[in-house]
N, C-alpha and C positions, 0 to 999 in steps of 0.2 A: 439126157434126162437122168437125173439120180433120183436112185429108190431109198424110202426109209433105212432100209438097210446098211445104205452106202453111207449115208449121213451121220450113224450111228458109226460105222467103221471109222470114221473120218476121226471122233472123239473118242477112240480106243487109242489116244497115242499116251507117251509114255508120262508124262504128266498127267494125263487123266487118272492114269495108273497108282500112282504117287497119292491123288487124292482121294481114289475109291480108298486106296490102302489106309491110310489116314481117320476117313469117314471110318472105316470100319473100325482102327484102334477106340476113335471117339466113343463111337457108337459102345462097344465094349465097358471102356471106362463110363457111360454113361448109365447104361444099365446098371453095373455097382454102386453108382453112388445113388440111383433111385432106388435100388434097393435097402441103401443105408437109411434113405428120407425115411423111406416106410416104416421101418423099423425104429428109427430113430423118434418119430411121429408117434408110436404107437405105445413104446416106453414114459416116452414125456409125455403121453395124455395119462397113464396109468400116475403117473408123480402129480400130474396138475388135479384129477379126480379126487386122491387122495389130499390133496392142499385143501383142496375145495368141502370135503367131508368132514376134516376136522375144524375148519373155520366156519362151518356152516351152523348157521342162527339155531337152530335147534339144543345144541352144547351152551351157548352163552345164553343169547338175548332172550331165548323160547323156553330155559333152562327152569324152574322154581327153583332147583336147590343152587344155583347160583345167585341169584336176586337174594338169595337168602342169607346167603355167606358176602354180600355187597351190605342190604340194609343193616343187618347184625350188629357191625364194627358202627356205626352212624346212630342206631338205637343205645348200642350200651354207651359212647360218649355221652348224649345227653339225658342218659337215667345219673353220668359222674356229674352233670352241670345242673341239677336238679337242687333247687333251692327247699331244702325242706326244715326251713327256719319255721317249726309249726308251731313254738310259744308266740311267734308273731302274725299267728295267719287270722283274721280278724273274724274270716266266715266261718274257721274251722271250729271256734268256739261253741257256737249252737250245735253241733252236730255232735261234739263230745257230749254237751250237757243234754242234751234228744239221747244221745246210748244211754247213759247213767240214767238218766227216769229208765228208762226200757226196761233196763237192767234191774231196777230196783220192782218196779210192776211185774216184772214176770216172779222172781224171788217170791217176793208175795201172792202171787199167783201160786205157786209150785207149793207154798207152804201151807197154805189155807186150802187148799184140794182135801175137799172130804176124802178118807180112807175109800180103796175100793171095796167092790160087797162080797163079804168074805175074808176079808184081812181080819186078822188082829191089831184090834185097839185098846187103850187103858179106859175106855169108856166115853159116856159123851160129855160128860162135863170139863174131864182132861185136854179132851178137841177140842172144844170151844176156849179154853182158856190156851191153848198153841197157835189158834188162830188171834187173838186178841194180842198175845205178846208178840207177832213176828207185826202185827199191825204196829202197835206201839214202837218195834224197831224201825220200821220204813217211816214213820210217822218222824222221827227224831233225824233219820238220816237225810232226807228229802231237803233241809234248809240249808243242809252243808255242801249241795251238789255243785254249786258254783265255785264253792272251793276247791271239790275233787275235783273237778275238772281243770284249774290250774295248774295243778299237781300233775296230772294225767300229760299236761300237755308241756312242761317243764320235763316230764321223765323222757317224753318223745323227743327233748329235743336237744338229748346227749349224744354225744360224738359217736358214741358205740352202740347206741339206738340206731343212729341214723346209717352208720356203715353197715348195722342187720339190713336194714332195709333196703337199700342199695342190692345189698347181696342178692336177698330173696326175691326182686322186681327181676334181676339178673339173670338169679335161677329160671325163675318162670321163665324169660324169656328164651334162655338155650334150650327149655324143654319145650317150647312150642318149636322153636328152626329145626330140633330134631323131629319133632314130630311131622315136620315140612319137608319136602321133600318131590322131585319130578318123577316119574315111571317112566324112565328114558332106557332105550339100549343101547347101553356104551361098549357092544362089543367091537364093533367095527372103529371106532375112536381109539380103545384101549391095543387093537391090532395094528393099526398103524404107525401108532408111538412103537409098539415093541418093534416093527419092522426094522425101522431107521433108528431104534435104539435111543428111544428121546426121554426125557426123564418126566419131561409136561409139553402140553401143547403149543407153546412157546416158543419154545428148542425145536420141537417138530416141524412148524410153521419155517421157521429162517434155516432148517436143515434142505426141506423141501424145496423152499424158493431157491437156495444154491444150487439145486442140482437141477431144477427147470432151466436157470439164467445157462449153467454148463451147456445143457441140452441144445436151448434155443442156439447157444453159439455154434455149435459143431453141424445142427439141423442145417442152416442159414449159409455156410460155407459149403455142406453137400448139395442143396437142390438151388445153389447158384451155380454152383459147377455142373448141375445136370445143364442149367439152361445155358449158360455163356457156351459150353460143348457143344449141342444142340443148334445153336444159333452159327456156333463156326462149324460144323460139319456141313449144313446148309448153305453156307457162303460158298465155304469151294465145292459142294456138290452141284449146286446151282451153276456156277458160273462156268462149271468145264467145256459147257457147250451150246448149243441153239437148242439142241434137243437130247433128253437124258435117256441114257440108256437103259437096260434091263437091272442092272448089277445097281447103277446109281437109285435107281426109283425102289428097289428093295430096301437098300441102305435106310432113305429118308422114311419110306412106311417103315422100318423097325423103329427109327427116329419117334414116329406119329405113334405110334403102340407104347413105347416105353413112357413119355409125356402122357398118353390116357393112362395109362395103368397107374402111375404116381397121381394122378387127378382125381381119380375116383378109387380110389383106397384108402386115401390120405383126406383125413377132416380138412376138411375147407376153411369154417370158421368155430371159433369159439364163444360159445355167448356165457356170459358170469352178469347176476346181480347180483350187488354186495351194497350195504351200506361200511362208506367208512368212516364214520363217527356217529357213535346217535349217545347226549349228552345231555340228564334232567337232574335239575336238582330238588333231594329230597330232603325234606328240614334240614333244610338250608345250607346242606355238602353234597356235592357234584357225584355223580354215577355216569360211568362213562363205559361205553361197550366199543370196539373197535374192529375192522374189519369180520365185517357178519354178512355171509354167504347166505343170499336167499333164494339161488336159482343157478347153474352152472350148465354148461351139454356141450358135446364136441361129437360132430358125429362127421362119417363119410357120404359120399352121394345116395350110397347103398345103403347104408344104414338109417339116413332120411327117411329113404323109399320103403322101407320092412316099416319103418314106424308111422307111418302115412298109412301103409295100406292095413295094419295091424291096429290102428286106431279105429275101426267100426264106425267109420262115417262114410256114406256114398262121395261127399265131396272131398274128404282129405285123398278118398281112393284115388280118386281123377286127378289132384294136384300129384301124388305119388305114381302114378303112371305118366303124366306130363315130366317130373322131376327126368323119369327112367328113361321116356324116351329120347328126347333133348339131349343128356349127359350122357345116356351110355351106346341104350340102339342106334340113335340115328349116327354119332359119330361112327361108332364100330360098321354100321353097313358103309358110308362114304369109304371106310379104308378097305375094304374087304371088296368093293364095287374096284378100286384102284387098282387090287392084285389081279381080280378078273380080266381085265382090258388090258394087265399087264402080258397076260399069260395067254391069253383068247383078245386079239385087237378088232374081231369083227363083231362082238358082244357093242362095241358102241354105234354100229350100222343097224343089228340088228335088233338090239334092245333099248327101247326109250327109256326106261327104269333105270337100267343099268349107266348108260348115256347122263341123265340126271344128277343119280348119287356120285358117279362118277367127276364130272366135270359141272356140272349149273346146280351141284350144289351150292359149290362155292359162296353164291350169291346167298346163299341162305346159310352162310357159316355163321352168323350173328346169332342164331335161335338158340345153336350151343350156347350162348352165352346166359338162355332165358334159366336156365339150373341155377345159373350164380345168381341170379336177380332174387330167385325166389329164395336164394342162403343169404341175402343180406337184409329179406324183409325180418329174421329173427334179430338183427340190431335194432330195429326198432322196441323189441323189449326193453330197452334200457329206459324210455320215456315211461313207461307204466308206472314203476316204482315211486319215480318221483313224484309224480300226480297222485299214485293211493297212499303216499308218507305226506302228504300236506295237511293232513290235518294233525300230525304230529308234532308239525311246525308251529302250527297255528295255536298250538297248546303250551309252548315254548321251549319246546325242546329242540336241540341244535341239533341239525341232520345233515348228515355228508354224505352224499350219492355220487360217486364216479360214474360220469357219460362215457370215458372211452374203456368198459371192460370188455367189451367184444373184440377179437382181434380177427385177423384173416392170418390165416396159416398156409403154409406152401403148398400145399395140397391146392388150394385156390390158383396158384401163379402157376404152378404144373398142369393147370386142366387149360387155364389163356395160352402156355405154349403150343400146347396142344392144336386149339383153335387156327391159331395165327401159321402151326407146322404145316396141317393139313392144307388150309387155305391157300401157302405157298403153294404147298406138292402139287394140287389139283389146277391152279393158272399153270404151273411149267408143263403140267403133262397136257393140257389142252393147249399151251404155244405149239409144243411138241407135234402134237397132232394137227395141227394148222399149218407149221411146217411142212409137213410129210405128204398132207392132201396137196398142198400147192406145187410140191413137189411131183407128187405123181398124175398131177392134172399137165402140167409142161413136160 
């Protein structure tokens, strides 16, 4: 009859050796480059936050003093396309010859005003006869109005008349844009540019996007190399025997610890709303705004769960405590239940608890997966947008909304190896132990 022991002696041969050995360089190398993800993760969300803050709708679309410096250029053109042929304007005639009576009634008005009480006069009879000739002037002038008014409107409608006018409509209008104006804080806009040394938002924008695309690429090569390692340290760890030894089942739990740790440190997903075109025309020249930032977040499991439970709502509490314990307790007790029955093997006789997290969690390794479920119902943000811009549409304005700006980041693929690590570890250490009972039952 052979004891667990013997069984375990039997897989200490020198190839087994070869592959603990191995497992362990793995293991090594694996932890560096999960610690590269993190870090690498945590740089390139500081570059994507900031893309996101200088593109973000507040600066353009939400801006006043930009609409302002947009309509401007579009108002002074058609004050230059302004027909102001006014010897030919047929209505404006009345309304010069309506000024001119006005003008001439008030005149007469202003002259014929009794002296006030108190003033010096040359008497009443001298009044009476200032009021009688300034009558007699307006009396004489009154049949000529028709003529001045020709006149009036022939001087309006010289070249150098018309270019004052032009001017002063002009004028006005620069002094009301100046007087227009957003109460915006551009300090954190004006920080970013100076960061990356960008001369306008522009420059900043395609500076930024390069050094994300860098990122993503260098990210993408570390935490595939976390997993492809991972996945072969487990091949030959697995395979060295019927049943794994002490050395070997530490190996794959550091394996199961390094995968959670890059899982929940590391943002899972990112969600962005942007509009990427929204396009009206205003007498009758196009305004167009482009890539406009209306919502961005990138968070980790942890940081979900502080903002769940920090949001002062009984129910976001309970999804933020579901989030924590699904992602982080329950896996961390299933590993921690592993080193105990590693280390103490009569904990699985003894303890049904233990026994459970230990091995028949297994069966309930899928709930870890319930965290991800609840990070991908924030893609559905992407449908909101477009439902509350349809009346935008509906008014004719051309609107571009990108459906795929959420993405899943490694942090997500690092928390499924995780899942699928432990899930291994836990069926070979229960073959293991079915082994070793059958073993010590013959």
């Amino acid at each position: 009859m052979s004891s667990p022991q013997t069984v375990e002696r039997k897989t200490a041969s020198p190839w087994g050796v070869v592959r603990l050995v191995a497992g362990l360089l793995l293991l090594t190398a694996t932890m560096w480059f999960t610690y590269q993800t993190i870090e690498g993760l945590a740089a390139r969300r500081t570059l994507r936050e900031q893309l996101a803050e200088i593109s973000h709708a507040r600066y353009e679309l939400l801006n006043a003093s930009v609409w302002v410096a947009k309509i401007q250029p579009v108002l002074e053109a058609r004050i230059d396309q302004l027909d102001l042929n006014l010897e030919g304007q047929a209505d404006l005639r009345p309304m010069v010859q309506k000024a001119l009576y006005r003008l001439l009634d008030g005149m007469k008005d202003q002259m014929s005003k009794p002296p006030a009480a108190g003033a010096a006069t040359g008497g009443g009879f001298l009044a009476q006869g200032n009021a009688m000739v300034v009558n007699m002037v307006v009396a004489a002038l009154r049949p000529h109005v028709p003529e001045y008014t020709s006149v009036v409107l022939k001087e309006l409608n010289r070249p150098d008349t018309k270019q004052a006018l032009r001017k002063y409509i002009k004028s006005a209008l620069t002094d009301g844009a100046r007087a227009t104006f957003g109460n915006l804080d551009m300090r954190w806009y004006e920080y970013v540019l100076k960061q990356h040394g960008c001369a306008d938002g522009a420059a900043c924008k395609q500076r930024l996007g390069e050094l994300i695309h860098a990122a993503d690429a260098q990210i993408g090569r570390d935490y595939l190399l976390v997993l492809g390692m991972s996945a072969v340290a487990f091949l030959l760890l697995l395979t060295s025997g019927p049943v794994l030894g002490r050395p070997q089942t530490v190996v794959l739990m550091l394996f199961c610890l390094v995968l959670l740790a890059g899982g929940i440190l590391t943002p899972m997903l990112e969600v962005e709303a942007r509009i990427s075109k929204l396009s009206l025309t205003f007498m009758g020249q196009p305004i167009a705004f482009r890539d406009q930032v209306l919502y961005f977040q990138s968070k980790s499991v942890l940081e979900v769960f502080h903002t769940l439970i920090t949001a002062g709502r009984p129910d976001m509490w309970v999804v933020g405590v579901l989030v924590l314990m699904f992602s982080v307790v329950f896996p961390l007790v299933k590993v921690l239940s592993l080193v105990l029955c590693l280390f103490q093997p009569s904990l699985l006789r003894a303890s049904r608890l233990v026994r459970f997290f230990a091995l028949e969690s297994s069966k309930w390794s899928m709930a870890d997966v319930m965290a991800l479920a609840i990070f991908m119902t924030f893609v559905a943000f992407n449908g909101l947008i477009p439902n509350s811009m349809h009346g935008l549409q509906e008014a004719g304005a051309q609107l571009v909304i990108p459906t795929d700006s959420s993405k899943i980041l490694p942090g997500y693929y690092l928390f499924i190896g995780f899942c699928l690590a432990s899930l291994l570890l836990s069926r070979a250490l229960s073959r293991g132990i079915r082994i070793s009972q059958n073993s010590e039952s013959n």
